[in-house]
C-alpha positions in Angstrom: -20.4 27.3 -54.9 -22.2 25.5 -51.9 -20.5 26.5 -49.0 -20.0 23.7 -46.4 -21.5 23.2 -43.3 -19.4 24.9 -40.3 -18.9 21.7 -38.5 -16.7 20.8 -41.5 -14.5 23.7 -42.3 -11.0 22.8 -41.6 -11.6 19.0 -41.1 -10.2 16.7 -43.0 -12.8 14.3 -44.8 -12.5 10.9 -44.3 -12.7 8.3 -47.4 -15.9 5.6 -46.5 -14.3 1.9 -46.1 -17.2 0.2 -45.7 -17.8 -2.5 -48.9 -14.1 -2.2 -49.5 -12.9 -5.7 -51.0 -10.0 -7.9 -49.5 -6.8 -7.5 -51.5 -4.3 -10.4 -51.8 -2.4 -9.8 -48.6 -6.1 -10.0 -46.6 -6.4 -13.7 -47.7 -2.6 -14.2 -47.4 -3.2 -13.1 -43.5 -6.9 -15.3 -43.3 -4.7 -18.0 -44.4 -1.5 -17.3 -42.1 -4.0 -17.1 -39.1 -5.9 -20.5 -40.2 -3.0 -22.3 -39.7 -2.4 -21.0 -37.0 -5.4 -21.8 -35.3 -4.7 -25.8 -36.5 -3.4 -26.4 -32.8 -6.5 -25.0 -30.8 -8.8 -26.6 -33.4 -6.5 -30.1 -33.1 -7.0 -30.1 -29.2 -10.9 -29.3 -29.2 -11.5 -32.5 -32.1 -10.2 -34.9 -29.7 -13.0 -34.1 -26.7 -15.1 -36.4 -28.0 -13.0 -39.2 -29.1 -12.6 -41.9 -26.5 -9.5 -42.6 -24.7 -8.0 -45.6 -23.5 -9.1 -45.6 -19.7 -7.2 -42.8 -19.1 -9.2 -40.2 -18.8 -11.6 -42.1 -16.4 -7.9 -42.8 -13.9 -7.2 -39.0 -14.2 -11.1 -38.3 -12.8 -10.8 -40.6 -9.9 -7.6 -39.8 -8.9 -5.9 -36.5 -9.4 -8.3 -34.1 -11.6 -10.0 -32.8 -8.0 -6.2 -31.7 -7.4 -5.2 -30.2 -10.4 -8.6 -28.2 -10.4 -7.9 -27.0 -7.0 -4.1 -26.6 -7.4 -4.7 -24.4 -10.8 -7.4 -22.6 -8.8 -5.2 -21.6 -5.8 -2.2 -20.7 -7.7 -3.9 -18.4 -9.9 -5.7 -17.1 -6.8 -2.3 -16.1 -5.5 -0.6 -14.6 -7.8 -3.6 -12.4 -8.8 -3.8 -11.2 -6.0 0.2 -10.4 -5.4 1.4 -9.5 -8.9 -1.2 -6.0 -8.8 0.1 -5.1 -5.2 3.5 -5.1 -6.2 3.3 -3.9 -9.8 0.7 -1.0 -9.5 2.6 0.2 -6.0 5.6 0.2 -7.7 4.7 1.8 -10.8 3.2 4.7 -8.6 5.8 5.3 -6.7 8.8 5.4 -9.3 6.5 7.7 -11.5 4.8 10.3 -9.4 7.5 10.4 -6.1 11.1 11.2 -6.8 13.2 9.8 -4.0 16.8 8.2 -3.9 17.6 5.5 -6.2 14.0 6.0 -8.5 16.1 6.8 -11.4 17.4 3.2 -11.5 14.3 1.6 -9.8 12.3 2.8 -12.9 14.3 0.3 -15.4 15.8 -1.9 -13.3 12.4 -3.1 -11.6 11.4 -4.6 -15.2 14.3 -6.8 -14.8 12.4 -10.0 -12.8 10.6 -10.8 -16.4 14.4 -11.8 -17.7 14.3 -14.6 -15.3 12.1 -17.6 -16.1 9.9 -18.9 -13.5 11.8 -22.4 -13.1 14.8 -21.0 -12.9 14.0 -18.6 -10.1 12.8 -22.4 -8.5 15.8 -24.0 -8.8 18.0 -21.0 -7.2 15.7 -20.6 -4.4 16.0 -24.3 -3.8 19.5 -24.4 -3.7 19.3 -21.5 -1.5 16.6 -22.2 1.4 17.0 -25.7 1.3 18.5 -28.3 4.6 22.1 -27.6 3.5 21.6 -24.9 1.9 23.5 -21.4 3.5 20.3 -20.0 5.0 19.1 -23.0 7.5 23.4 -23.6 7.7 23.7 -20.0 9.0 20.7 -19.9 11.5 21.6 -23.6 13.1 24.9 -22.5 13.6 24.2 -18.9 15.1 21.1 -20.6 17.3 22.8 -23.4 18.0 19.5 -25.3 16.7 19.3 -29.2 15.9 18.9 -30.2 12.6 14.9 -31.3 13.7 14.7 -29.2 16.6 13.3 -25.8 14.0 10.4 -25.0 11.8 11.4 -23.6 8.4 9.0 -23.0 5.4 9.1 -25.4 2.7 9.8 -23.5 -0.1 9.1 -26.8 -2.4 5.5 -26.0 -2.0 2.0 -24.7 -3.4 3.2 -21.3 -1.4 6.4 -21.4 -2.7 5.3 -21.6 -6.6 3.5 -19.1 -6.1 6.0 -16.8 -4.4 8.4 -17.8 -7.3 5.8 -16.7 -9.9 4.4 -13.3 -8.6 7.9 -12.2 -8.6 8.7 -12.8 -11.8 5.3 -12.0 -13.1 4.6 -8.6 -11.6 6.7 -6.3 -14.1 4.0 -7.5 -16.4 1.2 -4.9 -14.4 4.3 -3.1 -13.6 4.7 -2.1 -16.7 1.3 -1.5 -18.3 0.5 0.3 -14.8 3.8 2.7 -15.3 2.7 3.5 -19.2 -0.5 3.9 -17.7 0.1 6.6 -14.8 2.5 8.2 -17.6 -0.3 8.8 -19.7 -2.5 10.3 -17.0 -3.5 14.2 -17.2 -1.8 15.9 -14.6 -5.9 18.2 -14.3 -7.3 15.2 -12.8 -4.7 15.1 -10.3 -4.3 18.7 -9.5 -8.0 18.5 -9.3 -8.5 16.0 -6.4 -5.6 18.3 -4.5 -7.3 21.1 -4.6 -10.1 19.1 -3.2 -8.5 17.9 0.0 -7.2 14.8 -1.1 -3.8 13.6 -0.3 -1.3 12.5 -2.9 -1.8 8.8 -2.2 -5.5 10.2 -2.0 -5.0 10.9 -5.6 -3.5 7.7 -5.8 -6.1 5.5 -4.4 -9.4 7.8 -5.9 -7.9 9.5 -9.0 -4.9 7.8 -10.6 -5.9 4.2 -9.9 -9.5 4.1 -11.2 -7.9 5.7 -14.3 -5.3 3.0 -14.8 -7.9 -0.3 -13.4 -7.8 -1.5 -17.1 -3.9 -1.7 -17.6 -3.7 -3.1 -13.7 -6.3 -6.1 -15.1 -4.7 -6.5 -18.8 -1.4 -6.7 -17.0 -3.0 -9.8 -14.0 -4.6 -11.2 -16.9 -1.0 -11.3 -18.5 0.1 -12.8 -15.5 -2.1 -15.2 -14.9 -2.3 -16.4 -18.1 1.3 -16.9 -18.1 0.7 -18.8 -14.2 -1.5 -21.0 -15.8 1.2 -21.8 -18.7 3.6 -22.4 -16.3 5.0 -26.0 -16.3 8.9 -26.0 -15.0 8.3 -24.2 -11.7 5.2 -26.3 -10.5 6.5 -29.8 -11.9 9.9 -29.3 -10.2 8.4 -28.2 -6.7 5.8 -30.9 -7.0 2.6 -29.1 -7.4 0.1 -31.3 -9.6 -1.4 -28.8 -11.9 -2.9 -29.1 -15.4 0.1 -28.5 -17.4 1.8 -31.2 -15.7 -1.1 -33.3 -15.9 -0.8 -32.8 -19.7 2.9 -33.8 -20.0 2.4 -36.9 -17.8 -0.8 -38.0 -20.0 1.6 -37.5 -23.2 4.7 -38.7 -22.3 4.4 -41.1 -19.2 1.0 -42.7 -20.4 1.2 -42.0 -24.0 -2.4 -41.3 -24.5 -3.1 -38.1 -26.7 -6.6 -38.5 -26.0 -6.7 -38.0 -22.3 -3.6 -35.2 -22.8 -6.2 -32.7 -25.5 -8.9 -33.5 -23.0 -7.2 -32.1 -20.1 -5.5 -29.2 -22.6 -9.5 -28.3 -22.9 -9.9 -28.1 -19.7 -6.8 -25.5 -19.1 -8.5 -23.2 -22.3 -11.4 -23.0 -20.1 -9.9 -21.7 -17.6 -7.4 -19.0 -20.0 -11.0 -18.1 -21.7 -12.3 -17.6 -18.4 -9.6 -15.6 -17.2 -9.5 -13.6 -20.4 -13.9 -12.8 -19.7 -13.0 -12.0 -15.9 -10.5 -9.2 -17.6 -12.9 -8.0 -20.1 -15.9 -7.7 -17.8 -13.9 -6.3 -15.1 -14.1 -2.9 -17.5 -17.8 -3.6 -18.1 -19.3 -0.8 -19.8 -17.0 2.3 -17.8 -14.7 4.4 -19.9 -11.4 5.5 -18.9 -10.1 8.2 -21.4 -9.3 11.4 -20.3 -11.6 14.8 -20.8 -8.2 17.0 -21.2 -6.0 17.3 -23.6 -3.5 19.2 -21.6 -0.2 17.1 -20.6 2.5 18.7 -17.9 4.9 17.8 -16.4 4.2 15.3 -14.1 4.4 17.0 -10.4 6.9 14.6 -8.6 6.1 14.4 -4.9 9.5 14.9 -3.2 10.0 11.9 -0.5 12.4 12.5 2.7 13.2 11.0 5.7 10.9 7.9 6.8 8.7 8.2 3.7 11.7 7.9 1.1 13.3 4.7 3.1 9.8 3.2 2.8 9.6 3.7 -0.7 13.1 2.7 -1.2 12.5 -0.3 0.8 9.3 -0.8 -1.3 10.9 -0.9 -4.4 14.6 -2.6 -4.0 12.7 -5.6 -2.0 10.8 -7.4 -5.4 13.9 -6.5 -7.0 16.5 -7.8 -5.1 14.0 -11.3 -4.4 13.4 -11.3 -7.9 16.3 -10.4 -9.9 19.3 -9.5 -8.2 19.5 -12.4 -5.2 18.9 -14.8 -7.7 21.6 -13.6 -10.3 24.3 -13.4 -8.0 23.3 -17.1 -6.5 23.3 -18.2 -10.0 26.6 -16.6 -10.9 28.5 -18.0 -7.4 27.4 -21.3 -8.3 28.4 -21.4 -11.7 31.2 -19.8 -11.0 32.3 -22.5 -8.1 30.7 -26.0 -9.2 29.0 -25.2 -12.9 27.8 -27.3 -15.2 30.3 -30.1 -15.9 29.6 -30.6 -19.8 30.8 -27.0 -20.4 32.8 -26.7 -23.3 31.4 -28.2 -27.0 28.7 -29.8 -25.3 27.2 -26.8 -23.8 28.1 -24.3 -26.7 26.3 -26.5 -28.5 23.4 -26.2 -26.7 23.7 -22.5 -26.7 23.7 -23.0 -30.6 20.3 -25.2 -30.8 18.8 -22.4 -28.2 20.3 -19.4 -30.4 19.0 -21.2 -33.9 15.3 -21.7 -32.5 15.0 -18.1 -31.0 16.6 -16.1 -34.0 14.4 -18.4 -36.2 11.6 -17.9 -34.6 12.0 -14.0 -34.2 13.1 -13.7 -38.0 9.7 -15.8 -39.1 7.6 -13.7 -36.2 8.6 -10.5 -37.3 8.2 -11.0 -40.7 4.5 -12.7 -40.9 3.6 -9.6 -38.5 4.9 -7.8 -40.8 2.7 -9.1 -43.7 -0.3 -8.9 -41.5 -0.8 -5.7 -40.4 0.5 -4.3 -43.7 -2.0 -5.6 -45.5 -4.7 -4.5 -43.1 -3.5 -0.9 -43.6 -3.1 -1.2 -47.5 -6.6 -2.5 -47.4 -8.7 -2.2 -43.9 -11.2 -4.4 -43.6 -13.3 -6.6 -41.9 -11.8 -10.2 -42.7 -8.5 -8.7 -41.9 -8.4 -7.4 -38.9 -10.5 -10.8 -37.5 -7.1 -12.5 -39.1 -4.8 -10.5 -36.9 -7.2 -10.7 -34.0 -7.3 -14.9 -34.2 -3.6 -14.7 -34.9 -2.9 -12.9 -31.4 -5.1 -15.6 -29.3 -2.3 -18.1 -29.1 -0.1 -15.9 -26.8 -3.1 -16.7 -24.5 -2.4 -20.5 -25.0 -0.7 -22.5 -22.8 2.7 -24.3 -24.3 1.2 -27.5 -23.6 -1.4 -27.1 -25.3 0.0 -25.9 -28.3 2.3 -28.5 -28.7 -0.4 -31.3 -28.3 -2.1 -29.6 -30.8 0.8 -29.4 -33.1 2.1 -32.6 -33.0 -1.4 -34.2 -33.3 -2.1 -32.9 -36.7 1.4 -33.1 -37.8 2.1 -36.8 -36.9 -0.8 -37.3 -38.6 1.2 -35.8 -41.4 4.3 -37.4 -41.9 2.5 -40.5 -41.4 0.3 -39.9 -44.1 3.5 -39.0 -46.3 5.7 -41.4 -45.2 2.9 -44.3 -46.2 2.2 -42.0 -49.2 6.0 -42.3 -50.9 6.1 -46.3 -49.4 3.4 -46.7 -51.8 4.5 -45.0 -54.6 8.4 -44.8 -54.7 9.2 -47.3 -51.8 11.2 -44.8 -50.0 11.0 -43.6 -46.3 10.4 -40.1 -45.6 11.1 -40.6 -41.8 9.6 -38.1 -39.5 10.1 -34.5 -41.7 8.1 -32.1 -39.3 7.7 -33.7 -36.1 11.3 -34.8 -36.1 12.7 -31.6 -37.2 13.3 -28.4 -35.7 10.1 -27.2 -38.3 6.9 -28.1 -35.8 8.6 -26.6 -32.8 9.4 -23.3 -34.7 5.7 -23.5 -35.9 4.4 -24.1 -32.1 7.0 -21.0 -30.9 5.2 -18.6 -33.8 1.8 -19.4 -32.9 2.6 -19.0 -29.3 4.5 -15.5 -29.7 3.2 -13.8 -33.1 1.1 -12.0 -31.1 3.9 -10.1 -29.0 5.3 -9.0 -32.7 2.3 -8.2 -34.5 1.0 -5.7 -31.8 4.3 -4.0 -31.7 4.4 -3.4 -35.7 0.7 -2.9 -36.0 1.3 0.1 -33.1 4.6 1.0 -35.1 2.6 1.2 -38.1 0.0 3.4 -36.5 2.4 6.0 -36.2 3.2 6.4 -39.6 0.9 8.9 -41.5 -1.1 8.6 -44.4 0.3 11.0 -46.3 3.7 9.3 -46.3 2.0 6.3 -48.5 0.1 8.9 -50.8 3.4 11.0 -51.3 5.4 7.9 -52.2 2.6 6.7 -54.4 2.1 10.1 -56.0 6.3 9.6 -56.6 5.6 6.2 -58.6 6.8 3.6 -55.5 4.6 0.9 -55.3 3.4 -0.4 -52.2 6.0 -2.9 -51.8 8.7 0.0 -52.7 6.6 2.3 -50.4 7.0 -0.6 -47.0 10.9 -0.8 -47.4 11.7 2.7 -48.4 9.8 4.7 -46.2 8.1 2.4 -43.2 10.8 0.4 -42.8 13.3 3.4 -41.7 10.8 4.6 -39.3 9.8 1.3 -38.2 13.4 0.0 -37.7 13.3 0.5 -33.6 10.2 -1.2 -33.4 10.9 -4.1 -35.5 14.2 -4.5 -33.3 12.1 -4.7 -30.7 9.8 -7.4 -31.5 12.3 -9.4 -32.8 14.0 -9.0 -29.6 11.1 -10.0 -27.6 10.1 -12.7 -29.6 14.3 -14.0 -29.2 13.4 -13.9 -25.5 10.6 -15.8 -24.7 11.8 -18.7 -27.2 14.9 -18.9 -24.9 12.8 -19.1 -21.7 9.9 -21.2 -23.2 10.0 -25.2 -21.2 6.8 -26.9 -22.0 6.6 -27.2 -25.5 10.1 -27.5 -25.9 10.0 -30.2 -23.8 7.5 -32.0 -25.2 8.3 -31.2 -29.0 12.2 -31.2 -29.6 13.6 -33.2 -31.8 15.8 -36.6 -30.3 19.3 -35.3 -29.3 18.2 -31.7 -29.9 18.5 -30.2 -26.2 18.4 -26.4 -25.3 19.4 -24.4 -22.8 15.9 -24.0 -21.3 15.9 -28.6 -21.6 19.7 -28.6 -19.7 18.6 -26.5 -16.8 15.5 -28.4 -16.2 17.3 -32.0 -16.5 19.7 -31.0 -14.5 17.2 -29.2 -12.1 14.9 -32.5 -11.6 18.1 -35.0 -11.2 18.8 -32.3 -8.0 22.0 -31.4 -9.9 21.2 -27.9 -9.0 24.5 -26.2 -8.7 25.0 -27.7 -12.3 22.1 -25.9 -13.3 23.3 -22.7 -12.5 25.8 -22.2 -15.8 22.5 -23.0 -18.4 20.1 -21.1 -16.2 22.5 -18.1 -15.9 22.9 -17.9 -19.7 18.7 -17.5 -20.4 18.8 -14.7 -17.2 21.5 -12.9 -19.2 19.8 -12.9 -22.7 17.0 -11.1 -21.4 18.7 -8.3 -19.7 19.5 -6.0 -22.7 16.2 -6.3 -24.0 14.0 -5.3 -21.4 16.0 -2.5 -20.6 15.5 -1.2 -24.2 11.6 -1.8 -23.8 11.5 0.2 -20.0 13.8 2.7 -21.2 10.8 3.3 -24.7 8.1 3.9 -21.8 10.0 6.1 -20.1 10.1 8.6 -23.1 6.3 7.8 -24.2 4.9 10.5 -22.7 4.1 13.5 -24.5 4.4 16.1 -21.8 7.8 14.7 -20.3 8.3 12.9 -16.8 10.8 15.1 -15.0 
């Protein structure tokens, strides 16, 4: 016998994948991320068709503003959302102080609150007659003109509004981030002279600089998405841009021209992110994980750090909440009762929809990809996962574009043929805004099952194979028990962000088909903001119970504990 080399004694050897064909569920994933790519490829077609004098008003007029409004905002907030996210994150996971316990979960809970609704409370609350300018005239004895206060309706104020509720996106890449870190490296640059926010600042940050981007590049992605928070304050932006163009002028033209424009900006956002790592590598050199060390915080030092962390969380969650729930509770909306339950109903249909479908095309994807790796389909998941990097907008112009075009074609189709009507089946249905929802948020539940999935080991599937299960038998008998918690939690996610999305439900629902998300922003832009309170408070409270799942899952991610 030929003995084997030594630097394969004791190694497993790996099977060669390369020329391995694409099995069925391969070209059942090529195809589910084709179509999903229809509403990208529908906006990018219509560059070069003309429009109808639109496009040249939009260039003369307010194009210079939306550039520099989008420019600014996203200039803001990514420059905020990192302070707040990666300082908090540190704090929570390497100090122990009062109250980090509870800071560690609760700081997540700013992402439950959509943007707009976190406008329309603040509104309420800083504006003439609100309690805030009431209170100072009357304890300064000030006129009613005779003060300066900021106007939170403002380019300033949207982009207050969105860094708080867009940092727990760094915060929590940043928290899984320092979680993951050796404890070496640290103790390292101690016994070097270095400080702990030394460590911090020349250690632990550099080491976590690619989840700090991912997470901005999360955030400003989203900024750029935005459409309730900047349409209500007044801020001329793309994505209102693209709503006017569609709805107000009616020209689909000019609206996928300036839906272009705003995927330059997400692709160049996305390239800023990726070159900001450049060619640097980040992975650690030990293997060895501790216990983290936990620098104990007294006197002025743990009030600055408690102060630190309960401000972005009482501005961004807990202010807002209990504004929201006083105004409900004193003047809420006036069509509660069937009208509003019924609302609730449309919202709850869309999101559990939506989840169901998102959970089980992820599902289908990344199973296939580990029944048969290969080339074609892991582009297929990859193209799949760009549309959470889409604007709502834009998605639903490119979804309603092609699919008008659709029932057109068969409504003329069955004229012809039967003389029957088949009215407006996809674009007057519930069935293209469910579409627009999964190619906005497939992404969020195909990463988490293709992670789940990663955790499962090989020799699961080869001892259910060598038992006779098949590999459909082999997915719900043995993944899908271990896979359960994750699969909860996409769905869960995926439940969420239907119930906050605005734009495209806006711009896509069906006639008489409001949501929750639709009330709050009617009743929002007719200044009917105390009525807006009851729908708002609803979405704020959907969110809760998930996110505390998700922060509570990081928590116990690391392998060599926290405390």
């Amino acid at each position: 016998m030929v003995p084997l080399p030594p630097e394969t004694v004791g190694q497993p050897r790996r099977p060669a994948r390369r020329g391995i064909r694409p099995g069925a569920l391969t070209w059942v994933a090529v195809g589910i991320a084709a179509f999903f790519a229809i509403p990208v490829l529908s906006v990018l077609a219509n560059l070069a068709l003309p429009s109808a004098g639109t496009w040249q008003h939009l260039v003369a007029t307010v194009l210079p503003q939306y550039i520099l409004n989008t420019c600014l905002l996203a200039l803001g907030v990514g420059l905020g959302v990192p302070v707040i996210g990666a300082g908090c994150a540190w704090l929570v996971t390497m100090c122990r102080f009062p109250g980090r316990n509870l800071f560690e979960w609760a700081l997540i809970l700013p992402l439950a609150v959509p943007a707009y609704v976190m406008a329309y409370t603040y509104t309420d609350f800083l504006q003439f007659a609100g309690p805030v300018q009431s209170l100072l005239r009357e304890a300064a004895g000030w006129a009613p003109r005779g003060y300066w206060f900021p106007e939170i309706r403002s380019l300033g104020g949207a982009i207050a509004m969105l860094i708080l509720v867009l940092y727990p996106y760094v915060y929590l890449l940043s928290r899984a981030a320092f979680l993951e870190q050796s404890v070496c490296a640290l103790e390292v640059s101690r016994t070097l002279g270095c400080s702990p926010w030394g460590s911090f600042f020349r250690v632990a940050l550099p080491l976590a600089r690619p989840a700090i981007a991912a997470g901005t590049a999360l955030a400003l992605m989203e900024t750029l998405a935005d459409y309730g928070t900047v349409s209500f304050f007044g801020v001329q932006t793309f994505t209102t841009g693209i709503v006017r163009a569609w709805i107000s002028f009616g020209d689909r033209v000019a609206a996928a021209q300036l839906a272009s424009i705003l995927l330059g900006f997400v692709l160049v956002v996305l390239v800023l992110e990726r070159w900001n790592r450049g060619r640097a590598r980040y992975h650690h050199t030990s293997s060895r994980y501790q216990r983290l060390p936990g620098y104990r915080l007294s006197g002025l030092k743990a009030g600055l750090a408690v102060t630190a962390c309960l401000l972005p969380l009482t501005l961004g969650f807990l202010l807002p909440a209990l504004i929201l729930l006083k105004m409900s509770l004193e003047a809420g909306d006036a069509q509660f009762g069937a009208r509003f339950f019924q609302l609730a109903l449309n919202s709850f249909t869309l999101a559990s929809i939506s989840a169901l479908l998102a959970v089980l095309l992820a599902v289908v994807m990344a199973y296939g990809q580990r029944l048969n790796p290969n080339r074609w389909g892991a582009l297929a998941n990859r193209m799949a996962s760009m549309g959470y990097a889409v604007p709502g907008t834009v998605i639903a112009v490119g979804v309603l574009i092609p699919f008008a075009r659709l029932d057109n074609a068969m409504d003329a189709w069955l004229r012809a043929h039967f003389g029957i009507s088949s009215g407006l089946i996809l674009t007057g249905s519930i069935a293209a805004l469910v579409f627009a929802y999964l190619v906005r948020f497939l992404a969020v539940s195909l990463n988490t099952v293709e992670a789940s999935l990663a955790k499962v080991r090989p020799t699961m599937d080869d001892a259910a194979r060598s038992l006779g299960v098949g590999p459909g038998g082999t997915l719900f008998q043995v993944h899908a028990p271990l896979m359960w918690g994750s699969l909860l939690t996409a769905a869960l996610v995926v439940f969420v962000d239907v119930m906050k999305e605005l734009p495209a439900t806006l711009v896509m629902r069906p006639f008489n088909f409001d949501t929750l998300a639709v009330q709050a922003y009617n009743l929002a832009s007719d200044e009917r903001l105390t009525e807006a309170s009851t729908a708002s408070l609803a979405i704020v409270a959907v969110g809760i119970l998930p996110l505390i799942l998700l922060s509570r899952a990081i928590a116990r991610s690391r392998p060599g504990g926290v405390r």
